[in-house]
Structures are given as C-alpha cells and as structure tokens.
FITIVO-557087 format. One line per field, with one value per atom (N, C-alpha, C): residue in three letters; x, y, z. Coordinates in nm, 4 decimals, padded with zeros to 6 digits, m for minus. Last residue first. Example, Ala and Ser with C-alpha at 12.3 -4.5 7.8 and 13.67 -1.06 7.14 Angstrom:
2
residuo SER,SER,SER,ALA,ALA,ALA
px 01.2850,01.3670,01.2900,01.3190,01.2300,01.3200
py m00.2250,m00.1060,00.0030,m00.5690,m00.4500,m00.3300
pz 00.7080,00.7140,00.7870,00.7800,00.7800,00.7800
END
This chain:
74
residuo UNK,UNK,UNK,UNK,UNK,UNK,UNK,UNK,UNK,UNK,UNK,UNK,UNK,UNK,UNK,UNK,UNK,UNK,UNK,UNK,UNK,UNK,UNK,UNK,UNK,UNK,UNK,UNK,UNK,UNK,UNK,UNK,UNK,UNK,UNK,UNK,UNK,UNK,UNK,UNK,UNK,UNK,UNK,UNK,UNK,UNK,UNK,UNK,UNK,UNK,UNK,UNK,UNK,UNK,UNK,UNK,UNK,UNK,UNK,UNK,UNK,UNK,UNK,UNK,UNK,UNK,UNK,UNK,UNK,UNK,UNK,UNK,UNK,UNK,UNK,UNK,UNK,UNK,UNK,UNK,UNK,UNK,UNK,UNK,UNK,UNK,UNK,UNK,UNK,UNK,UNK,UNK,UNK,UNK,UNK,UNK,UNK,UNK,UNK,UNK,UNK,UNK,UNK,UNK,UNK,UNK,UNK,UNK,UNK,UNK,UNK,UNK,UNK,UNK,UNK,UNK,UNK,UNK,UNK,UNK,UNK,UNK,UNK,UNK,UNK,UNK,UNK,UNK,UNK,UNK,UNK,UNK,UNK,UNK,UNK,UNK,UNK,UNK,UNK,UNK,UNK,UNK,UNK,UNK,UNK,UNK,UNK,UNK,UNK,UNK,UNK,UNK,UNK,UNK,UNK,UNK,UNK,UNK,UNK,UNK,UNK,UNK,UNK,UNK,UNK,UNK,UNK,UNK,UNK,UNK,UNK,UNK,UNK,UNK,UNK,UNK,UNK,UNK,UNK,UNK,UNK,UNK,UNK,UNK,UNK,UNK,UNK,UNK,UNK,UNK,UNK,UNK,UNK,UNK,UNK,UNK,UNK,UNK,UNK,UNK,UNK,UNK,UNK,UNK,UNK,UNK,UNK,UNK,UNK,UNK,UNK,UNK,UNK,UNK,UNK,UNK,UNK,UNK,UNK,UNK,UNK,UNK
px m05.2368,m05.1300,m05.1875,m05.2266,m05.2713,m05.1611,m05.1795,m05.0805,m05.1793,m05.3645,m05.1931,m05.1355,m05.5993,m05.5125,m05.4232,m05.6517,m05.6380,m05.5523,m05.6696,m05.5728,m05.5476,m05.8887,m05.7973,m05.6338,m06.0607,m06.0358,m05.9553,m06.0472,m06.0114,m05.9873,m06.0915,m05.9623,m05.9576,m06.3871,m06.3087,m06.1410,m06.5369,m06.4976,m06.4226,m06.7830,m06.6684,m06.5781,m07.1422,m06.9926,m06.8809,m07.3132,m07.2571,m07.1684,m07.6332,m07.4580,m07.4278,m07.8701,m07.8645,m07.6778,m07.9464,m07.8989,m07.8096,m08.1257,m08.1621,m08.1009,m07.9665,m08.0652,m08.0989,m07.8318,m07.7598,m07.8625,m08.0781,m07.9953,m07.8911,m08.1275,m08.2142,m08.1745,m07.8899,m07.9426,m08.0433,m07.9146,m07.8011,m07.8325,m08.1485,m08.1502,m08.0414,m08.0617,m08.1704,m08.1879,m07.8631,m07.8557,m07.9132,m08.0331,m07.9108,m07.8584,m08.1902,m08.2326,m08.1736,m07.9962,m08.0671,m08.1526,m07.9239,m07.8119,m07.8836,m08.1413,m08.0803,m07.9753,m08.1868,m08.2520,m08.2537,m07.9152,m08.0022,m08.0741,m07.7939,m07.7693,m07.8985,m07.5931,m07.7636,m07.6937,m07.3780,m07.4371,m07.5854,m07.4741,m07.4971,m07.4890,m07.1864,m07.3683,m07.3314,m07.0062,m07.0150,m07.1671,m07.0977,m07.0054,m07.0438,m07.1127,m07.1883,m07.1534,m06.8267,m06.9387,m07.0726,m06.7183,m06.6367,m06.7807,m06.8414,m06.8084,m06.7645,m06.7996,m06.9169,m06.9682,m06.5625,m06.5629,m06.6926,m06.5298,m06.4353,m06.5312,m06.6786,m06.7474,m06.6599,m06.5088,m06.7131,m06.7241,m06.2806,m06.2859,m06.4495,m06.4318,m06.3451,m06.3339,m06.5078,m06.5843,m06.5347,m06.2416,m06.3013,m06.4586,m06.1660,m06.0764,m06.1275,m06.2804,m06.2958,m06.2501,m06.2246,m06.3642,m06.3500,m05.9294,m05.9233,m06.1268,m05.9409,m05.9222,m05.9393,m05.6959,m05.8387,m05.8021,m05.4209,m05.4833,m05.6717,m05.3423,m05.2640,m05.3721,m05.3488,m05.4784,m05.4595,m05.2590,m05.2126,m05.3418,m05.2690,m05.3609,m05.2787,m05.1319,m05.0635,m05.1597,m05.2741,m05.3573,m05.2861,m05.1043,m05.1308,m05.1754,m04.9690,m05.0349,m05.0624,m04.6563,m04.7690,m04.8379,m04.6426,m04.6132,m04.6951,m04.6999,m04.7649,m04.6972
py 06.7106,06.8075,06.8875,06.3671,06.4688,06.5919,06.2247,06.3422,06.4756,06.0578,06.0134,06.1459,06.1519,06.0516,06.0193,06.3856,06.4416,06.3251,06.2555,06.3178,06.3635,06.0873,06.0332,06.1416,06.3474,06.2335,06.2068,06.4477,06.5284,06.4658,06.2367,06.3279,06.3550,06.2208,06.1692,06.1750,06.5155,06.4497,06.3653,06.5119,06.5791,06.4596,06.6128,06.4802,06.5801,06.8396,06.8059,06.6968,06.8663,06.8360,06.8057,06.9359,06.9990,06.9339,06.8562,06.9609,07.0114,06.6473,06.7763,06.9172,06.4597,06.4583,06.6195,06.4081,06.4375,06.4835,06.3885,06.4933,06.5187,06.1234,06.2228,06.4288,05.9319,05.9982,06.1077,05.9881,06.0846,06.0707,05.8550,05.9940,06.0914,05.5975,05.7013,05.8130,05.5253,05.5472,05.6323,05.5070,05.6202,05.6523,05.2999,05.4577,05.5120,05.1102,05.1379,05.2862,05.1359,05.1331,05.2139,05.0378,05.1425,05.1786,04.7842,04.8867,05.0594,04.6503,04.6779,04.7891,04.4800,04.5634,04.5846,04.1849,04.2341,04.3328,04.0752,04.1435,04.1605,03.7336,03.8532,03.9217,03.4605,03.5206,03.6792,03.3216,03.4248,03.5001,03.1495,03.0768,03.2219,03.3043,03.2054,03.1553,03.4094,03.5336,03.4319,03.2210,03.3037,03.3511,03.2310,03.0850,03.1139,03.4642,03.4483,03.2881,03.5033,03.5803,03.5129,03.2804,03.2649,03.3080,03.3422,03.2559,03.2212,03.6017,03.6446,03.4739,03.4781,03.5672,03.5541,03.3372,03.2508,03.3189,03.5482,03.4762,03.3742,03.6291,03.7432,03.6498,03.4589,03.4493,03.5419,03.4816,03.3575,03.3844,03.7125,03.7322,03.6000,03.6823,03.7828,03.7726,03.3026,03.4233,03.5353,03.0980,03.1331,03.2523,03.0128,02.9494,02.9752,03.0890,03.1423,03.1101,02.9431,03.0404,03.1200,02.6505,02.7399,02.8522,02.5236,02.5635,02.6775,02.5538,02.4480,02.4667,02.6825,02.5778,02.4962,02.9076,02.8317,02.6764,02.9364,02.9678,02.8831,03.0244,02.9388,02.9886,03.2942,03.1692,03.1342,03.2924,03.3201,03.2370
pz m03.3329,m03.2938,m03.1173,m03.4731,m03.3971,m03.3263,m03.7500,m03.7171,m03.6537,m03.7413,m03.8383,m03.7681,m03.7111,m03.6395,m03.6531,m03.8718,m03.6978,m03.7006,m04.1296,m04.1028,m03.9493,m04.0849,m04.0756,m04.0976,m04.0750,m03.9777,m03.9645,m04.3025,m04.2242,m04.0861,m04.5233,m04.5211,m04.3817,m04.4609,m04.3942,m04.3872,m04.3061,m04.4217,m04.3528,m04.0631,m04.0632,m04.2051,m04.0054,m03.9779,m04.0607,m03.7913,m03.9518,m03.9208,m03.6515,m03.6517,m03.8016,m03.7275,m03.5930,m03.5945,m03.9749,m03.9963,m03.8365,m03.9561,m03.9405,m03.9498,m04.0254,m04.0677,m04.0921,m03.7395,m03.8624,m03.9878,m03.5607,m03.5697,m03.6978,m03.6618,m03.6940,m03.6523,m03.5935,m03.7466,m03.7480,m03.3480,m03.4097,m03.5596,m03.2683,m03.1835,m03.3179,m03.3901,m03.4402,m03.4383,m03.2126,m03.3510,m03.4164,m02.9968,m02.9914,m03.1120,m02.9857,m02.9696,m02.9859,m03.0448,m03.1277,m03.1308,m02.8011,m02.8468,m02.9931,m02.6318,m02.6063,m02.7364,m02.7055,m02.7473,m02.7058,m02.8449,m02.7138,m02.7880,m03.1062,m03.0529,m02.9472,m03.2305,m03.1801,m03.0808,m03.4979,m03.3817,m03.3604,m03.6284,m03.6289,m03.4949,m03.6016,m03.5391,m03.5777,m03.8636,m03.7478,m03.7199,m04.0617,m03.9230,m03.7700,m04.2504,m04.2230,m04.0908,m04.2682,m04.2516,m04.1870,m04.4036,m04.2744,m04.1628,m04.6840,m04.5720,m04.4297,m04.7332,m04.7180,m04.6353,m04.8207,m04.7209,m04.6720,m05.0296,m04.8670,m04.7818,m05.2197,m05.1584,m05.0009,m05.2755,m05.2337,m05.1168,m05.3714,m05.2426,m05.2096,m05.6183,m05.4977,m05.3691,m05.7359,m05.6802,m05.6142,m05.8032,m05.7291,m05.7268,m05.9624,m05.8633,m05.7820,m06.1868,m06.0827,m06.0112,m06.2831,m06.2474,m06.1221,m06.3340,m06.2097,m06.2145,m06.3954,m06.4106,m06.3290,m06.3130,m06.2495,m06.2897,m06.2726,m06.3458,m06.3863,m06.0233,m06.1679,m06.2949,m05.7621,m05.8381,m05.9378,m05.6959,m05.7981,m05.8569,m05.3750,m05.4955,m05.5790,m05.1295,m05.2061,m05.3830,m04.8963,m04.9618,m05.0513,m04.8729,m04.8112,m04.8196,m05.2229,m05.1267,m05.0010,m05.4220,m05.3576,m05.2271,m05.6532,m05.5227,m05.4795,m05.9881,m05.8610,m05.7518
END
C-alpha cells in the first residue's frame, strides 16, 4: 500500500476495519458540520412536489436518462 497522508500503514487493517475507520472519519467531519435548516417555504415546496409525485400528477424521469441528457445534451 503507499503511504498515506497520515504516514499510517492501513495494510495492516482488515477491509471490515478499514470500513469502520471511513464510518468514524466521515462521522468526525459530519459532527463539526451544522445541519441545513430549510424555510418554511422551502419545506412547503417539498411537500407540494411529493404529493404531486405521489399522485401520479408528474412522473420523475430514470436516472440513466438524466445523466445521459448531461453527458451528451443535444
């Protein structure tokens, strides 16, 4: 393994430890950063479109089909 920032050999950590080493990074990162807060406008608007998605009144669109418009809009 080359070395890492840290100078730590993570060769030595199995792929379960080493995937609770990421959980406890992301989650040391994640602690630090305030939750968004959204307006209550924002929140009405969520709702307004889940309950239209809901209803049948719009369909979403796969995501193949997304990320294909953006790689190669025509």
């Amino acid at each position: 393994m080359k070395p890492s920032i840290t100078g730590i050999d993570f060769s030595q950590l199995s792929a379960a430890e080493r995937l609770l080493l990421a959980q406890e990074l992301l989650d040391s990162v994640f602690d630090d950063v305030a939750p968004a807060t959204l307006s209550q406008p924002q929140i009405d608007e969520l709702h307004r479109r889940r309950e239209e998605m809901l209803s049948g009144k719009i369909q979403g669109v796969p995501w193949d089909e997304v990320r294909s418009s953006l790689l190669d809009p025509q």
